[in-house]
PAGU-213961 format. One line per field, with one value per residue (C-alpha): residue number from 1; residue in three letters; x, z, y. Coordinates in steps of 0.001 Angstrom, whole numbers, plus 500000, padded with zeros to 6 digits. Each point is the difference from the previous one (the first is absolute). Layout:
N
nr NUM,...
rest Ala,...
x X,...
z Z,...
y Y,...
//
This chain:
335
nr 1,2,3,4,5,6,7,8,9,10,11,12,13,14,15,16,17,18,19,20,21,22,23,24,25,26,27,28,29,30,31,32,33,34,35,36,37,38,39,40,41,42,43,44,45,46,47,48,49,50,51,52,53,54,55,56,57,58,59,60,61,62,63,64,65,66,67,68,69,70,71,72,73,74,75,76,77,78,79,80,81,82,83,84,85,86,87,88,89,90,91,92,93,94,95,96,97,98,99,100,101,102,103,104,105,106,107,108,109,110,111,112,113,114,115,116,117,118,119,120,121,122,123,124,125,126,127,128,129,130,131,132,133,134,135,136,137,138,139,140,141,142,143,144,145,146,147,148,149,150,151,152,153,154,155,156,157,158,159,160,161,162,163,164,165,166,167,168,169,170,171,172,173,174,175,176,177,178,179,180,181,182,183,184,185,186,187,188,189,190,191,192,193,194,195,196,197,198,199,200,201,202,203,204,205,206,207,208,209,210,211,212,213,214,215,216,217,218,219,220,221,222,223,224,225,226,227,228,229,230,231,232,233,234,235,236,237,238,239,240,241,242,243,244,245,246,247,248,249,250,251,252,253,254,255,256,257,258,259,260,261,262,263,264,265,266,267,268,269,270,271,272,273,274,275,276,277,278,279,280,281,282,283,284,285,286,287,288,289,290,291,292,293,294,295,296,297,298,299,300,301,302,303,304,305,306,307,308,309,310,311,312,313,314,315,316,317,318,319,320,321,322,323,324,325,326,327,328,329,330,331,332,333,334,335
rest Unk,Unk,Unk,Unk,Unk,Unk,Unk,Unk,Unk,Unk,Unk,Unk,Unk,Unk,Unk,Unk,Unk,Unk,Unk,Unk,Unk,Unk,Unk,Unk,Unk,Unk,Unk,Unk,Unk,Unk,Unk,Unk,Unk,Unk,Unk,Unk,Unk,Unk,Unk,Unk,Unk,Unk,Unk,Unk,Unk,Unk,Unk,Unk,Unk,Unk,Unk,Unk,Unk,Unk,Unk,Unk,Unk,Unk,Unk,Unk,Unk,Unk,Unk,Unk,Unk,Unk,Unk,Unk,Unk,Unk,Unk,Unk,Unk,Unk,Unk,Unk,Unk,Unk,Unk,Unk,Unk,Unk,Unk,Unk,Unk,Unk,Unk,Unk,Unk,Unk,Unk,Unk,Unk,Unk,Unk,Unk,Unk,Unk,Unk,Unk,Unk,Unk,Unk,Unk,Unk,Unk,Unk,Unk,Unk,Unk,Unk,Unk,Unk,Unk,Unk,Unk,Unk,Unk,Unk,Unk,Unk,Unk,Unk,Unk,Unk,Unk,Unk,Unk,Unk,Unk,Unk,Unk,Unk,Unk,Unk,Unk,Unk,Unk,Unk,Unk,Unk,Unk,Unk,Unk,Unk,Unk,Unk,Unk,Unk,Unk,Unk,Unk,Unk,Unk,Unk,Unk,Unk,Unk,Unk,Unk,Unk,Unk,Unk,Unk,Unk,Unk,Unk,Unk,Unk,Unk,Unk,Unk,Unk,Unk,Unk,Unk,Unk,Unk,Unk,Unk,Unk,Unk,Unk,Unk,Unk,Unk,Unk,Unk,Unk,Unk,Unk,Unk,Unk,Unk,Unk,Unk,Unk,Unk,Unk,Unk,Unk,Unk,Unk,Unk,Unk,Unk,Unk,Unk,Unk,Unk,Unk,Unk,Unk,Unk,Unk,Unk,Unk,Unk,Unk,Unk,Unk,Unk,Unk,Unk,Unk,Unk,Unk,Unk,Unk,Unk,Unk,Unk,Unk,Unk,Unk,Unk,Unk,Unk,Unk,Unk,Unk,Unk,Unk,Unk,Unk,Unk,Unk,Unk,Unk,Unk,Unk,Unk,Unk,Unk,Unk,Unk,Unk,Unk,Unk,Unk,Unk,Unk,Unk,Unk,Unk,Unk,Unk,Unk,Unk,Unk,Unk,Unk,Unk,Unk,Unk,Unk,Unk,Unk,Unk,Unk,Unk,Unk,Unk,Unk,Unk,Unk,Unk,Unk,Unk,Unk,Unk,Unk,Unk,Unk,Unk,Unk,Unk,Unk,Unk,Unk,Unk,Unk,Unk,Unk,Unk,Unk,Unk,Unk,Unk,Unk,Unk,Unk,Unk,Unk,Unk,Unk,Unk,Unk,Unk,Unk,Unk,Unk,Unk,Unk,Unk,Unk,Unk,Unk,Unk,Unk,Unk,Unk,Unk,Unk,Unk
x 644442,503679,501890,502766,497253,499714,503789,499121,496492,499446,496255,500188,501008,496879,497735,501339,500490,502882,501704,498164,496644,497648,497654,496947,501710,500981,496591,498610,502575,499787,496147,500481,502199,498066,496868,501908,501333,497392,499266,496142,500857,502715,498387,502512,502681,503157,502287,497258,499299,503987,500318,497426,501627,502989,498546,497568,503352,501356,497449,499876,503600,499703,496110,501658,501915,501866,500752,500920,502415,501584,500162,501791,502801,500550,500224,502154,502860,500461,497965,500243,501367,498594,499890,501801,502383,503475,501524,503536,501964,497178,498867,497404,497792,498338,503226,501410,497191,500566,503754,501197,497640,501368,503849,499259,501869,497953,500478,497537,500360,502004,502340,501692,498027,500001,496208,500375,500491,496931,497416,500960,499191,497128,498857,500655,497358,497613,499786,499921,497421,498217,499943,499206,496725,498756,501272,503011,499077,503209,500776,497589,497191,498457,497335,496677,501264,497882,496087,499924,498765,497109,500534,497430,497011,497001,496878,496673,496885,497012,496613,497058,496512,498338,495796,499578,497212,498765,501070,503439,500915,498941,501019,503344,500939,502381,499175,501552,499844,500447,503383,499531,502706,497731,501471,499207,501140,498436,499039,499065,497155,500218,497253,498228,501763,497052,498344,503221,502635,503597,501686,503562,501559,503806,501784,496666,500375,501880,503822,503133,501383,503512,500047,498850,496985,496196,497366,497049,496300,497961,496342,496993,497405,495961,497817,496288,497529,498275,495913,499790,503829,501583,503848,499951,504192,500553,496475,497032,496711,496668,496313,497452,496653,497982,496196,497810,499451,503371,501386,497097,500025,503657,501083,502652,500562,502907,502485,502072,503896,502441,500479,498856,496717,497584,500689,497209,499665,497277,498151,498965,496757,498986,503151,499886,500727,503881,501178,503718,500003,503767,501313,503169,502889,497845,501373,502919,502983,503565,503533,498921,497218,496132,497534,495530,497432,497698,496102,498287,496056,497249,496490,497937,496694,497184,498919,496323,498114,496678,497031,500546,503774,498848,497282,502414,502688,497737,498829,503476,500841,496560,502319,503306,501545,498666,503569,501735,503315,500807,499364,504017,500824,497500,501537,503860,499030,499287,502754
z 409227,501218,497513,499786,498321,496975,498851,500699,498442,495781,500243,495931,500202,502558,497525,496871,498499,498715,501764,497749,500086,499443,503080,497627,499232,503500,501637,497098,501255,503726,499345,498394,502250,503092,498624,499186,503508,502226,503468,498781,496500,502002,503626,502189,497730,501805,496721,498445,503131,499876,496611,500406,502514,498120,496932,501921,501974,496281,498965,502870,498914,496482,499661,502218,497616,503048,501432,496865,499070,503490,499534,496984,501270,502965,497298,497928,502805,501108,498550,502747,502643,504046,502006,503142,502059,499788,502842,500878,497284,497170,497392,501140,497612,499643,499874,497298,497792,500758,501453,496994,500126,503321,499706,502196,499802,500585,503880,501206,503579,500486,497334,502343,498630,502438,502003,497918,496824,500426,501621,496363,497914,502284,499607,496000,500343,501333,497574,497158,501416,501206,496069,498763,503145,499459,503643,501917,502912,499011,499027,501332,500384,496486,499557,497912,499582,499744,500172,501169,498604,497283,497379,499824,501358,497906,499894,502109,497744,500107,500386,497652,498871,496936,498730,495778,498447,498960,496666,500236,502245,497394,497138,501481,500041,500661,502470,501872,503648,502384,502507,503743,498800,497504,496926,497095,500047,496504,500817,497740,501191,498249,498341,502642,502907,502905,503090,502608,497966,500794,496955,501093,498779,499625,501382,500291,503586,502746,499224,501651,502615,498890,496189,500235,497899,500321,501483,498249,500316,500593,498391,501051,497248,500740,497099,499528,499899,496529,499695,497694,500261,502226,500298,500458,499592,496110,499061,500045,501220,499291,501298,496826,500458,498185,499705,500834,496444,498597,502880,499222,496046,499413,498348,498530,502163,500456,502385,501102,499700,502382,497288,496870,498116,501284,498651,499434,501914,499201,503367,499742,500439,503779,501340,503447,501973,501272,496786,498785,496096,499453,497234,499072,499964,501208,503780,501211,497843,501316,499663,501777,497848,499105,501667,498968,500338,502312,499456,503228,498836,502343,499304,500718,501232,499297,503190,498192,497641,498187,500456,496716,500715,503525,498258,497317,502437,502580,496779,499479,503391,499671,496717,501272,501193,504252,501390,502905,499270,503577,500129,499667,502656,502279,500030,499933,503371,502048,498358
y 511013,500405,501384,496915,498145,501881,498871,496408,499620,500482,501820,500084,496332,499010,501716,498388,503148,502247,502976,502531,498185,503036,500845,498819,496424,499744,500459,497987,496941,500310,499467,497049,498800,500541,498402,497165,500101,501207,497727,500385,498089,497527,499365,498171,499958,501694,500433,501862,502541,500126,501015,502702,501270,500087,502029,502468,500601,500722,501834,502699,501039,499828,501406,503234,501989,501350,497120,497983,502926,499419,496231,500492,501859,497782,497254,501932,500462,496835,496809,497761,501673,499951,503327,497927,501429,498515,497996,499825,498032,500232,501958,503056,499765,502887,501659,497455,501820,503777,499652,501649,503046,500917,499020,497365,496569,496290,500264,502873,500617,496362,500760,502903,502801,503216,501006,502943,498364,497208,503258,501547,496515,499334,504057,499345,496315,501885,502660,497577,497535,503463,501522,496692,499697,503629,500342,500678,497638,497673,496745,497148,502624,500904,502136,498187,496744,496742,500196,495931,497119,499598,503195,502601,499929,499312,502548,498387,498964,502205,498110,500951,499973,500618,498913,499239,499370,496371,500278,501131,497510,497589,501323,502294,503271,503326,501862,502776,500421,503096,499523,501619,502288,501325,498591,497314,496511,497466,496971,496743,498582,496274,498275,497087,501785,499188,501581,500520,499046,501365,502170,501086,502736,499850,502836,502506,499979,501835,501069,498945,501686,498849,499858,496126,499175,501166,498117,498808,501212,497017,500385,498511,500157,499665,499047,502020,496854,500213,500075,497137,497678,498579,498257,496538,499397,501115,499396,502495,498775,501794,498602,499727,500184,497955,499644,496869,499700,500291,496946,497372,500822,501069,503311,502219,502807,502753,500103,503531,500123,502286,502959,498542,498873,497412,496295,497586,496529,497484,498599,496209,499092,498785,502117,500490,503181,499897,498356,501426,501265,500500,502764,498669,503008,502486,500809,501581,499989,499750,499307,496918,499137,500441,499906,498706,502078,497447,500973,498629,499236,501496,499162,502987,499213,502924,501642,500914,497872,500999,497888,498548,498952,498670,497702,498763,499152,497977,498201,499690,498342,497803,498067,499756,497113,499655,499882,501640,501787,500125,496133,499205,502727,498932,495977,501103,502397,496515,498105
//
Protein backbone atom coordinates (compact mmCIF):
# COMPACT_ATOMS: atom_id res chain seq x y z
CA UNK A 1 0.00 0.00 0.00
CA UNK A 2 1.69 3.45 -0.62
CA UNK A 3 2.28 5.00 2.37
CA UNK A 4 0.10 8.43 1.52
CA UNK A 5 -2.85 6.23 2.03
CA UNK A 6 -2.55 5.56 5.53
CA UNK A 7 -3.18 9.53 6.43
CA UNK A 8 -6.23 9.52 4.23
CA UNK A 9 -8.01 6.23 5.18
CA UNK A 10 -9.50 5.66 9.16
CA UNK A 11 -8.63 1.58 9.37
CA UNK A 12 -10.24 1.82 13.11
CA UNK A 13 -13.15 3.67 11.49
CA UNK A 14 -13.63 0.83 8.49
CA UNK A 15 -13.68 -1.74 11.25
CA UNK A 16 -16.12 0.00 13.53
CA UNK A 17 -13.88 -0.24 16.24
CA UNK A 18 -11.81 2.04 18.58
CA UNK A 19 -8.07 2.95 18.37
CA UNK A 20 -7.21 0.61 21.30
CA UNK A 21 -9.52 -2.22 20.18
CA UNK A 22 -7.62 -5.22 21.75
CA UNK A 23 -6.09 -7.75 19.11
CA UNK A 24 -8.82 -10.39 20.51
CA UNK A 25 -11.90 -7.86 19.86
CA UNK A 26 -10.42 -6.91 16.67
CA UNK A 27 -10.09 -10.36 15.09
CA UNK A 28 -13.40 -11.18 16.76
CA UNK A 29 -14.98 -7.97 14.57
CA UNK A 30 -13.17 -8.32 11.31
CA UNK A 31 -14.78 -11.92 11.35
CA UNK A 32 -17.94 -10.72 11.62
CA UNK A 33 -17.55 -8.34 9.28
CA UNK A 34 -16.20 -10.40 6.53
CA UNK A 35 -18.89 -13.04 6.85
CA UNK A 36 -21.30 -10.49 6.58
CA UNK A 37 -19.42 -9.29 3.55
CA UNK A 38 -18.01 -12.15 1.81
CA UNK A 39 -18.70 -12.38 -2.33
CA UNK A 40 -19.74 -16.19 -1.40
CA UNK A 41 -22.71 -14.84 1.05
CA UNK A 42 -23.42 -11.65 -1.56
CA UNK A 43 -22.81 -13.13 -5.24
CA UNK A 44 -22.92 -10.30 -7.77
CA UNK A 45 -23.32 -7.64 -5.50
CA UNK A 46 -20.36 -5.01 -6.16
CA UNK A 47 -20.86 -2.84 -2.82
CA UNK A 48 -20.50 -5.92 -0.87
CA UNK A 49 -17.10 -7.26 -2.71
CA UNK A 50 -16.15 -3.42 -2.21
CA UNK A 51 -16.62 -3.29 1.31
CA UNK A 52 -14.65 -6.44 1.84
CA UNK A 53 -12.11 -5.21 0.23
CA UNK A 54 -12.16 -2.29 2.23
CA UNK A 55 -12.00 -4.14 5.72
CA UNK A 56 -9.57 -7.12 4.80
CA UNK A 57 -7.45 -4.04 3.55
CA UNK A 58 -8.09 -2.83 7.33
CA UNK A 59 -7.49 -5.73 8.81
CA UNK A 60 -3.93 -6.55 7.32
CA UNK A 61 -2.67 -3.28 9.05
CA UNK A 62 -4.38 -3.46 12.13
CA UNK A 63 -4.16 -7.57 12.69
CA UNK A 64 -0.01 -6.77 12.17
CA UNK A 65 1.16 -5.34 15.32
CA UNK A 66 4.05 -3.91 13.27
CA UNK A 67 2.29 -2.52 10.85
CA UNK A 68 -0.60 -1.09 12.93
CA UNK A 69 2.12 0.58 15.19
CA UNK A 70 3.44 2.19 11.92
CA UNK A 71 -0.03 3.26 10.80
CA UNK A 72 -0.48 4.93 13.88
CA UNK A 73 2.32 7.18 13.74
CA UNK A 74 1.75 8.19 10.18
CA UNK A 75 -1.75 9.12 11.51
CA UNK A 76 -0.45 10.78 14.37
CA UNK A 77 1.78 13.40 12.27
CA UNK A 78 -0.43 14.58 9.99
CA UNK A 79 -4.30 13.39 9.81
CA UNK A 80 -5.04 14.12 6.41
CA UNK A 81 -2.15 15.00 4.83
CA UNK A 82 -0.80 13.57 1.02
CA UNK A 83 2.95 12.63 0.58
CA UNK A 84 2.86 14.82 -2.98
CA UNK A 85 5.52 16.76 -4.04
CA UNK A 86 4.90 20.49 -4.17
CA UNK A 87 4.69 22.40 -7.45
CA UNK A 88 5.70 25.86 -8.01
CA UNK A 89 3.26 28.28 -6.20
CA UNK A 90 1.63 25.54 -3.79
CA UNK A 91 2.00 24.02 -0.71
CA UNK A 92 4.58 20.75 -0.69
CA UNK A 93 2.87 18.70 1.18
CA UNK A 94 4.88 16.40 2.56
CA UNK A 95 7.01 19.14 3.64
CA UNK A 96 3.94 21.17 5.15
CA UNK A 97 3.98 18.04 7.67
CA UNK A 98 7.74 17.68 8.60
CA UNK A 99 8.89 21.38 7.46
CA UNK A 100 9.33 22.20 10.97
CA UNK A 101 11.53 19.18 11.92
CA UNK A 102 14.05 20.23 9.41
CA UNK A 103 13.93 24.21 9.59
CA UNK A 104 12.38 24.08 6.45
CA UNK A 105 9.70 26.72 5.36
CA UNK A 106 6.23 25.60 3.12
CA UNK A 107 8.21 25.93 -0.25
CA UNK A 108 10.69 22.84 -0.36
CA UNK A 109 12.83 22.97 -3.31
CA UNK A 110 10.29 25.78 -5.09
CA UNK A 111 10.35 27.92 -2.16
CA UNK A 112 14.27 28.83 -2.93
CA UNK A 113 15.71 26.27 -0.70
CA UNK A 114 19.57 25.46 -1.57
CA UNK A 115 20.45 21.50 -3.29
CA UNK A 116 22.24 21.20 -0.15
CA UNK A 117 19.57 22.12 2.09
CA UNK A 118 16.61 19.80 0.28
CA UNK A 119 19.58 16.49 -0.06
CA UNK A 120 19.61 17.11 3.96
CA UNK A 121 15.49 17.20 4.34
CA UNK A 122 15.23 14.53 1.75
CA UNK A 123 18.37 12.45 3.69
CA UNK A 124 16.24 13.32 7.09
CA UNK A 125 12.56 11.63 5.03
CA UNK A 126 14.25 8.84 4.40
CA UNK A 127 15.51 8.04 7.68
CA UNK A 128 12.16 8.59 9.25
CA UNK A 129 10.02 6.65 6.72
CA UNK A 130 13.17 4.07 6.91
CA UNK A 131 12.83 3.72 11.10
CA UNK A 132 9.23 3.76 10.78
CA UNK A 133 9.56 0.60 7.53
CA UNK A 134 12.24 -1.47 9.42
CA UNK A 135 14.36 -0.38 6.37
CA UNK A 136 16.44 2.35 5.17
CA UNK A 137 15.40 1.96 1.47
CA UNK A 138 13.65 5.65 1.68
CA UNK A 139 10.56 7.20 1.27
CA UNK A 140 8.08 5.52 -1.32
CA UNK A 141 9.92 2.16 -0.82
CA UNK A 142 8.88 0.51 2.60
CA UNK A 143 9.97 -2.58 3.66
CA UNK A 144 6.75 -5.34 4.52
CA UNK A 145 4.00 -3.33 3.66
CA UNK A 146 0.55 -4.60 2.35
CA UNK A 147 -0.08 -8.45 1.95
CA UNK A 148 -3.17 -7.58 -0.81
CA UNK A 149 -6.57 -8.06 -0.84
CA UNK A 150 -8.72 -10.72 1.20
CA UNK A 151 -6.90 -10.92 4.95
CA UNK A 152 -5.27 -14.03 5.97
CA UNK A 153 -5.42 -16.94 4.45
CA UNK A 154 -7.58 -19.65 5.81
CA UNK A 155 -6.09 -23.29 6.70
CA UNK A 156 -7.36 -26.17 3.83
CA UNK A 157 -9.92 -28.91 5.18
CA UNK A 158 -8.61 -32.34 5.74
CA UNK A 159 -10.86 -35.18 4.32
CA UNK A 160 -11.68 -38.23 6.59
CA UNK A 161 -12.96 -41.59 7.30
CA UNK A 162 -14.08 -43.29 10.19
CA UNK A 163 -16.52 -47.09 10.54
CA UNK A 164 -19.07 -47.24 14.01
CA UNK A 165 -20.90 -49.77 14.92
CA UNK A 166 -24.80 -50.09 14.25
CA UNK A 167 -25.73 -49.05 17.47
CA UNK A 168 -23.87 -45.99 18.02
CA UNK A 169 -24.90 -44.55 15.03
CA UNK A 170 -28.36 -44.95 16.30
CA UNK A 171 -28.18 -44.23 19.53
CA UNK A 172 -24.79 -41.56 19.43
CA UNK A 173 -21.69 -41.43 20.83
CA UNK A 174 -17.96 -39.92 21.81
CA UNK A 175 -15.46 -41.21 20.28
CA UNK A 176 -11.89 -40.40 19.86
CA UNK A 177 -10.01 -40.72 16.72
CA UNK A 178 -6.18 -41.06 15.89
CA UNK A 179 -4.78 -37.71 13.71
CA UNK A 180 -1.88 -38.62 10.95
CA UNK A 181 0.23 -36.52 13.21
CA UNK A 182 -0.18 -38.99 15.83
CA UNK A 183 -2.38 -37.17 18.16
CA UNK A 184 -6.15 -37.25 19.61
CA UNK A 185 -8.94 -35.31 18.21
CA UNK A 186 -12.99 -36.16 20.19
CA UNK A 187 -15.52 -36.39 18.11
CA UNK A 188 -19.55 -36.48 18.73
CA UNK A 189 -20.92 -38.92 16.82
CA UNK A 190 -24.89 -37.79 16.88
CA UNK A 191 -27.72 -40.01 17.43
CA UNK A 192 -29.55 -41.09 13.68
CA UNK A 193 -26.36 -39.85 11.94
CA UNK A 194 -26.50 -42.57 8.72
CA UNK A 195 -24.18 -44.61 6.43
CA UNK A 196 -21.90 -41.66 4.56
CA UNK A 197 -23.01 -38.83 6.23
CA UNK A 198 -20.67 -35.68 6.39
CA UNK A 199 -19.67 -34.51 10.19
CA UNK A 200 -17.46 -31.33 9.95
CA UNK A 201 -15.23 -30.45 12.33
CA UNK A 202 -14.67 -26.71 12.93
CA UNK A 203 -11.19 -25.68 13.01
CA UNK A 204 -9.61 -29.52 13.50
CA UNK A 205 -8.03 -29.21 10.27
CA UNK A 206 -4.84 -27.88 8.71
CA UNK A 207 -3.37 -24.41 10.18
CA UNK A 208 -2.90 -21.14 8.52
CA UNK A 209 0.00 -20.25 6.96
CA UNK A 210 -0.70 -16.54 7.79
CA UNK A 211 -2.43 -16.40 11.19
CA UNK A 212 -5.98 -16.59 9.27
CA UNK A 213 -8.27 -19.29 10.57
CA UNK A 214 -7.96 -23.26 10.44
CA UNK A 215 -9.58 -25.40 8.09
CA UNK A 216 -12.03 -27.95 8.93
CA UNK A 217 -11.66 -31.83 8.83
CA UNK A 218 -14.48 -33.11 6.88
CA UNK A 219 -15.64 -36.73 8.19
CA UNK A 220 -17.18 -39.31 6.36
CA UNK A 221 -18.78 -41.82 8.70
CA UNK A 222 -19.67 -45.67 7.54
CA UNK A 223 -22.22 -47.51 9.59
CA UNK A 224 -21.48 -51.59 10.54
CA UNK A 225 -24.83 -53.24 9.12
CA UNK A 226 -26.50 -54.90 12.20
CA UNK A 227 -27.48 -58.88 12.16
CA UNK A 228 -31.02 -58.36 13.04
CA UNK A 229 -32.09 -54.09 12.17
CA UNK A 230 -32.04 -52.26 9.70
CA UNK A 231 -32.58 -48.11 9.03
CA UNK A 232 -35.44 -47.34 7.18
CA UNK A 233 -35.20 -43.12 7.65
CA UNK A 234 -35.75 -42.78 11.69
CA UNK A 235 -37.46 -46.04 11.99
CA UNK A 236 -35.92 -49.52 12.73
CA UNK A 237 -37.21 -52.44 10.83
CA UNK A 238 -36.68 -56.09 11.94
CA UNK A 239 -38.19 -59.36 9.87
CA UNK A 240 -40.34 -61.71 12.41
CA UNK A 241 -40.73 -65.01 11.79
CA UNK A 242 -43.75 -66.45 12.41
CA UNK A 243 -45.04 -70.05 12.20
CA UNK A 244 -47.92 -71.45 9.96
CA UNK A 245 -49.81 -71.85 13.01
CA UNK A 246 -49.40 -68.62 14.69
CA UNK A 247 -50.55 -66.59 10.93
CA UNK A 248 -53.84 -68.77 10.30
CA UNK A 249 -54.78 -68.87 14.23
CA UNK A 250 -53.27 -65.57 15.51
CA UNK A 251 -50.82 -65.28 18.48
CA UNK A 252 -48.91 -63.20 20.95
CA UNK A 253 -45.40 -63.37 20.21
CA UNK A 254 -42.14 -61.21 21.19
CA UNK A 255 -40.48 -58.87 19.28
CA UNK A 256 -36.45 -57.72 19.92
CA UNK A 257 -35.60 -53.96 20.58
CA UNK A 258 -32.04 -52.18 19.58
CA UNK A 259 -30.48 -52.37 23.30
CA UNK A 260 -33.34 -53.08 25.44
CA UNK A 261 -35.86 -55.96 26.39
CA UNK A 262 -38.13 -57.71 23.95
CA UNK A 263 -41.80 -56.13 23.69
CA UNK A 264 -44.79 -58.26 22.97
CA UNK A 265 -47.10 -57.79 19.76
CA UNK A 266 -50.25 -59.82 19.21
CA UNK A 267 -50.47 -61.34 15.42
CA UNK A 268 -54.14 -61.43 14.00
CA UNK A 269 -55.48 -64.37 12.94
CA UNK A 270 -55.17 -65.13 8.93
CA UNK A 271 -52.04 -62.61 8.86
CA UNK A 272 -50.18 -62.89 5.94
CA UNK A 273 -46.39 -62.98 5.53
CA UNK A 274 -45.07 -59.21 4.67
CA UNK A 275 -47.61 -57.62 7.00
CA UNK A 276 -46.04 -54.33 9.01
CA UNK A 277 -46.58 -54.56 13.07
CA UNK A 278 -45.53 -51.01 14.09
CA UNK A 279 -43.98 -50.34 17.86
CA UNK A 280 -44.84 -46.93 18.41
CA UNK A 281 -41.57 -44.85 19.94
CA UNK A 282 -39.35 -47.55 19.70
CA UNK A 283 -36.74 -46.48 16.72
CA UNK A 284 -34.18 -44.05 16.53
CA UNK A 285 -34.44 -41.11 18.74
CA UNK A 286 -33.30 -37.61 17.74
CA UNK A 287 -33.26 -34.01 18.06
CA UNK A 288 -35.46 -34.35 15.08
CA UNK A 289 -37.75 -36.81 16.44
CA UNK A 290 -38.61 -40.65 17.10
CA UNK A 291 -38.54 -43.06 15.34
CA UNK A 292 -41.11 -47.07 15.36
CA UNK A 293 -39.71 -50.06 15.70
CA UNK A 294 -41.49 -51.73 12.34
CA UNK A 295 -41.74 -55.74 12.91
CA UNK A 296 -41.96 -57.13 9.27
CA UNK A 297 -44.01 -60.76 9.67
CA UNK A 298 -42.32 -63.83 7.93
CA UNK A 299 -44.13 -67.02 7.92
CA UNK A 300 -41.67 -69.75 8.33
CA UNK A 301 -42.58 -72.80 6.61
CA UNK A 302 -40.94 -76.22 8.22
CA UNK A 303 -38.39 -77.71 5.91
CA UNK A 304 -39.17 -81.47 7.62
CA UNK A 305 -42.46 -82.75 8.71
CA UNK A 306 -43.09 -86.18 10.48
CA UNK A 307 -45.42 -88.57 8.94
CA UNK A 308 -47.96 -87.63 11.36
CA UNK A 309 -47.73 -83.73 10.60
CA UNK A 310 -47.67 -84.60 6.76
CA UNK A 311 -51.03 -86.66 7.15
CA UNK A 312 -52.71 -83.97 9.27
CA UNK A 313 -51.82 -81.20 6.94
CA UNK A 314 -53.01 -82.96 3.57
CA UNK A 315 -56.22 -83.61 5.64
CA UNK A 316 -55.93 -80.15 6.28
CA UNK A 317 -55.77 -79.00 2.59
CA UNK A 318 -58.60 -81.81 1.69
CA UNK A 319 -61.17 -79.04 4.06
CA UNK A 320 -60.11 -75.79 3.09
CA UNK A 321 -61.79 -73.63 0.94
CA UNK A 322 -60.59 -74.91 -3.17
CA UNK A 323 -59.31 -71.45 -4.17
CA UNK A 324 -56.25 -70.20 -5.98
CA UNK A 325 -54.25 -67.40 -4.29
CA UNK A 326 -52.45 -66.71 -7.41
CA UNK A 327 -55.93 -66.41 -9.19
CA UNK A 328 -55.87 -62.31 -8.87
CA UNK A 329 -52.17 -62.21 -10.07
CA UNK A 330 -52.70 -64.42 -12.80
CA UNK A 331 -55.88 -61.97 -14.36
CA UNK A 332 -54.07 -58.48 -13.51
CA UNK A 333 -50.76 -60.06 -15.65
CA UNK A 334 -53.11 -59.96 -19.02
CA UNK A 335 -54.85 -56.80 -18.08
Amino acid sequence: MASQDWFDKDFYKVLGVSKDVAAADLKKQYRKLARQYHPDSNPGDPAAEAKFKEISEANSVLADPEQRREYDQIRAMGSGARFTAGGQGQSGGFEDVFGGMFGGGAGGRGGGASNANYSYQQAGYDDLLGGMFGGSQGFGQPSGGFRGFGGPTRGRDISARTTVDFVTATKGDTIKLQTAEGGTITVKIPAGVSDGQKIKLRGKGEKSPDGGEPGDIVLTVSVRKHPVFERDGLNLRVNVPVTFVEATLGATIEVPTLGGDPVKLRVAAGTPSGRVLRVKGRGVETAKGTGDLLAVVQVAVPSHLSTEAREALEAFHALEPQENPRAELLAKAHE
